[in-house]
Structure formats: C-alpha cells, structure tokens
N, C-alpha and C positions, 0 to 999 in steps of 0.2 A: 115059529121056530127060526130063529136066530142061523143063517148061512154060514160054513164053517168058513175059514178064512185063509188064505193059502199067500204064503210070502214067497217072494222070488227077487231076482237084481232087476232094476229098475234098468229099461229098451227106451234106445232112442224115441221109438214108437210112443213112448208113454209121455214126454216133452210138453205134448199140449194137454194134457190131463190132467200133469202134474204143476203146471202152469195154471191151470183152475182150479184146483185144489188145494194147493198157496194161499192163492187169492180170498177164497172161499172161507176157507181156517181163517186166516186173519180177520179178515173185514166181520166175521160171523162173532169171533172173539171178540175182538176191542167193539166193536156196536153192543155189543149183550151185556159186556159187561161194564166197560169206560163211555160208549156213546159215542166212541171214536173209531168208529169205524170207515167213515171219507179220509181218513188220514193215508190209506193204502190205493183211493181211485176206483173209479169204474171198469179200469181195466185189467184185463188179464194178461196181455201184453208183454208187460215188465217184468214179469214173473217167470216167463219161460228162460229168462237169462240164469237164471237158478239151475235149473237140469245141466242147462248148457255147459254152464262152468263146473260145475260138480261132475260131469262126465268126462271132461278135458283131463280134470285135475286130476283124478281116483275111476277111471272107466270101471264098470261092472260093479262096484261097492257099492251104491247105492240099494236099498232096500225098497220093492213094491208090498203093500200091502191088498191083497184084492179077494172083492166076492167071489167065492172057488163055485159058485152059477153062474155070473152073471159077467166074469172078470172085470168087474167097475172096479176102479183104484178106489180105494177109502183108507190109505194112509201111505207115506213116504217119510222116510229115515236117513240125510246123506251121514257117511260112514268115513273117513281117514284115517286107515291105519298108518301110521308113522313108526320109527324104531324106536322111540322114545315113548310113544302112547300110542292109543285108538282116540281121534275125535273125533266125535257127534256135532253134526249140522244140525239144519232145521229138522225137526220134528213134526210133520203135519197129520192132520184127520178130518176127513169128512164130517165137517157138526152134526148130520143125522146120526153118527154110529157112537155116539160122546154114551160113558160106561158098556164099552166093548170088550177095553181092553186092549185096545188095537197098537195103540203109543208103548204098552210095556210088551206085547206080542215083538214087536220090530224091535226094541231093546235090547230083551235075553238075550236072542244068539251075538250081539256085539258084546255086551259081559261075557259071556261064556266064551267068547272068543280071545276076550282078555285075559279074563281067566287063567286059559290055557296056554297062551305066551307069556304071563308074568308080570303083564302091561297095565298101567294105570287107564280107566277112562275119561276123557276130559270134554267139557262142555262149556259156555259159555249161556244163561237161560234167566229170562225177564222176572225179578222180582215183584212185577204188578201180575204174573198169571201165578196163582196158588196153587192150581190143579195142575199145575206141570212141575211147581216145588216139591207139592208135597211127592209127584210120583217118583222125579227123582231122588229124593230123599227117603222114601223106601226102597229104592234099588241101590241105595248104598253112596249115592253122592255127597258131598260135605262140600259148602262155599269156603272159599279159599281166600279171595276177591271181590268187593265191590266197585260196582263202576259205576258213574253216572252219563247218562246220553244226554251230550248234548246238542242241539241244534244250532247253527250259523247259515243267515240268509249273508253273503259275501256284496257286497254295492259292486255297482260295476269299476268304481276308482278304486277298487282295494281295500281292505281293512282299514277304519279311522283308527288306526294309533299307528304309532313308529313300530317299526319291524322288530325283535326281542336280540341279543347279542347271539351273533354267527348265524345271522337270520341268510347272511349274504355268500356265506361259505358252502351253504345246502345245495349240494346237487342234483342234479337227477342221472340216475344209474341207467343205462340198456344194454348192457354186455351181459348175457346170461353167465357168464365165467366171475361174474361179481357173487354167484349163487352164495357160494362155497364162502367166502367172508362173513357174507349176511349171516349166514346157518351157522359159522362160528360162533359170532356177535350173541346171538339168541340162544344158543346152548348154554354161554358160560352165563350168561344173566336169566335167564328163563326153565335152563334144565332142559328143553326139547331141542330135537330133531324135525328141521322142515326144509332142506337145502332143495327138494322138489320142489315146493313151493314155491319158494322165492325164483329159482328157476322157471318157473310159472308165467311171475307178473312180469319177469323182464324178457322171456321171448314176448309175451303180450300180442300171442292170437287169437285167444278166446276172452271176448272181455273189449275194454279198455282199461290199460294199469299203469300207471306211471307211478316208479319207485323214484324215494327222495333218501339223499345220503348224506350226513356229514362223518365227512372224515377226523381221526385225529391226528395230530402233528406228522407221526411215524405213518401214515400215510394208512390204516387200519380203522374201520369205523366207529366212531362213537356211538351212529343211531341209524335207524332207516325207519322210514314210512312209507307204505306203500300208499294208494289211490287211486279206486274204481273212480274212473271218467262217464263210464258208460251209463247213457239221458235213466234209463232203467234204475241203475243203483248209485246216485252221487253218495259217497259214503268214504271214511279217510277207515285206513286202518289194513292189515295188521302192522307192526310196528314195535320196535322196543328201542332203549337207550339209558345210557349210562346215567343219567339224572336228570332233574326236573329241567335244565337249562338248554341239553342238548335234546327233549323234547317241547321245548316249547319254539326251538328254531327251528324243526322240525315241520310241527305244526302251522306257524306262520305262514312257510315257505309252500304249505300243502295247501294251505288255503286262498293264497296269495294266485296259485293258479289254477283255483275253482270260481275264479271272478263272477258274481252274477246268479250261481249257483245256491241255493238251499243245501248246505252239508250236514252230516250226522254222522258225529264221531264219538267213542269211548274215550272218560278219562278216568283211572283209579283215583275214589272218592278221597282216599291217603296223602294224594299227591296236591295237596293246598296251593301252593303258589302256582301249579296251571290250573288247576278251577278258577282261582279268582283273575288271573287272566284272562282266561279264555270269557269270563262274566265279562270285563270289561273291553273285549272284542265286541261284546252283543250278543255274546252264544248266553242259550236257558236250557235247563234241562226238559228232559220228555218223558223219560223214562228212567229205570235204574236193573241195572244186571249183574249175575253174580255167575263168576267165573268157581266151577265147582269138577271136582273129580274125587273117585274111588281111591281108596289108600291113604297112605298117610298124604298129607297137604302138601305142598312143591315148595321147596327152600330157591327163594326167588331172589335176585338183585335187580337195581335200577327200575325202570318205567316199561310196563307193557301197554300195549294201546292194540285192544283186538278187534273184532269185525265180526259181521255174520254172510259177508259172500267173497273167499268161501269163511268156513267157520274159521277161528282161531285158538281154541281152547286152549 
C-alpha cells in the first residue's frame, strides 16, 4: 500500500534534499529518456543554489511533497505569486514515485489559489518531456510561446564577430532603485508585475546577477537582461525589450562578459533575426520550451528572453 503523502512549505532544512532530488529528476529523466543524462554532472552541489534562491526570492512559497511515514521528500514545486500572476518554477519528483500523482498533488493548491484571486498561472516547461506537457495541459495550461535553448561556449578573446549596433551603449545597472523602471519596461511589453524581482538581481545577495541596461534617448529603458554569474548556473536571462535590435545588443553585451564560459539562454523561435545571429555567434540549440499559462493567452509586445533560476513565466 501506497503511503499517503502530506504537503507542506519547503525548510531551510530541506536545501540538501532538495538539492538531490533536482539532481536525481534530471539526470534520471534525460538518461531514460534522451541518453542525456551527464549533461547535468555527478554532482549535486549545483543544485542546492536552487532552494537558496527560491527562498531569498518568495520565503515559505515553496511546496514540499513528503512520505507522511517516513518524511523523505519525493517532490518540490517552487511557487511566485506576483500581482499580476502566480508562477511555477521547477517541478521535481523522485523517479521511484513516477504515477503517484505527486507533480499534479503540488499543483492544485497553486490553481486553486489562483483561482481564488482571479490570477492567471504561468510557467515556462521543456517541449522534449511529454509527461509534464501533457500534465500540464490537463490542468488547464495552453502554450503561448516557443522558445528555442541555445547554447554558447564564449572563447576567452570574445565573441568572433563585431559586436551588433548599441552593443556599446549597454550597461550594467546596480542601484536597486532601477527596480521600479525595469518592472515598468516589462508590464507595458509583457503584461506582468515583477519590480521584486528585478529588485532581486540588483541588491545581488543571493546568487550572482548582473543586470545589463540599455537606455533610450529620454533616459528610460529600452531593454534589460539580467545574468546569473554563479559557476552552478551560467545562464542569461530574464529579460525583455522593445525589438529584436535592442535584444540582440543586449545579448552581445551579456555574453561579451561571460568570456570563457558555456552559456544557456532562451530565444523566442518568432524572433528570426536573433536566431540566426546568435547561430552565427556559434550558439546551437539544445532544447526547445514553451512558455504556457491558464486563461486566455498574454497580449505581449517586443522580445522576452526568460530563464529557469528563478523561473520567469
């Protein structure tokens, strides 16, 4: 007989648990199914940078899922409510407990929670796993957005090509009082609310995050990008901007100071003239994801470029 299962908010305490249980999901997924399973390491290390910043960001939101005998974690949900939406982070489960049930158990109460304030739910989730499509897609989600992952190993001399126009105007932001422009920028192009967030990556205690800005003439931004630093998740991303131009100087600029580094960023598949850019940087894709939420679909403007730490649905 089958232990009942008993959810709670994911404790400091749970950090290195859930740090193996990351790991575990993954590596147990992509082995079984793609063969690619070394693509995530031997370590479990990396992984606990995950709890860490999902705690920083949204304290007590997170969702444990545990044997109500044995208290083993066998699954975790990070959670962001926002005023604008609820987004869903990683989703993980222990591979032994696979047809539990365990993934839409942690779910419900974040529907039902939307639910009940009005609120769309948003995710961002891997077009190569099916069994997390299709679960989402009976819980009401609809893709919105494709995106394609791709990868860039960066030479130590920098990108071989010339830098893209206003590659040189890009800043980088650290005044947490920039929050409140960013979370402008993003409302009127994207429809959400995240001025915590970006207040986030520019105090930059938890983590490493350096935000990239270009401004426009009137001194208001045209785009930002942020990027994790930290050896655990080189990764560009979240990010939005007014067109394909002022995300491709963006991204130069974001790359330009990951020198050396292996990076892995989202580009919406729509967005042609930076695919074939970034192709002719050296970047290939890896993967492919689709940005999905409950309700009608999001009336979006200009370029978003999202991430999975933290999520950016």
């Amino acid at each position: 007989m089958t232990a009942p299962l008993v959810l709670r908010p994911l404790a400091a305490a749970d950090h290195d648990a859930t740090a193996r249980l990351l790991h575990r999901a993954l590596v147990h997924w992509y082995e079984s199914r793609l063969r690619q399973g070394s693509r995530f390491g031997s370590s479990v290390e990396p992984f606990r940078l995950f709890p860490e910043v999902y705690a920083a960001l949204d304290p007590g939101e997170a969702i444990a899922a545990c044997d109500a005998d044995t208290g083993a974690l066998l699954g975790v949900t990070f959670v962001h409510p926002r005023s604008t939406h609820i987004a869903v982070g990683i989703v993980a489960t222990a591979p032994e407990t696979q047809g539990r049930g365990i993934a839409r158990a942690m779910l419900e109460p974040v529907l039902e929670r939307a639910r009940r304030a009005g609120l769309p739910v948003r995710l961002v989730s891997s077009l190569l796993n099916l069994d997390s499509f299709s679960l989402y897609s009976r819980l009401g989600f609809v893709p919105h957005t494709i995106f394609q992952d791709l990868a860039l190993t960066i030479p130590e001399t920098g990108l071989r090509a010339a830098p893209p126009a206003d590659a040189d105007r890009v800043r980088r932001a650290t005044d947490p009082a920039e929050a409140g422009s960013l979370a402008k920028l993003e409302r009127e192009l994207q429809g959400i609310e995240r001025e915590g967030d970006h207040a986030f990556f520019l105090r930059n205690t938890v983590g490493d995050w350096r935000v990239w800005v270009l401004d426009h003439e009137d001194g208001s931004p045209d785009g930002f990008l942020v990027a994790s630093h930290h050896p655990s998740c080189v990764m560009l991303g979240p990010g939005v901007a007014h067109d394909e131009a002022t995300a491709l100087a963006l991204l130069w600029r974001a790359l330009d100071a990951l020198r050396g580094h292996s990076v892995v960023f989202l580009v919406p598949c729509s967005a042609r003239r930076i695919v074939q850019t970034c192709y002719a940087w050296g970047a290939r894709n890896v993967e492919l994801h689709a940005a999905q939420t409950t309700g009608p679909a999001p009336v979006a403007r200009g370029i978003a470029l999202p991430t999975f730490l933290p999520e950016s649905g």
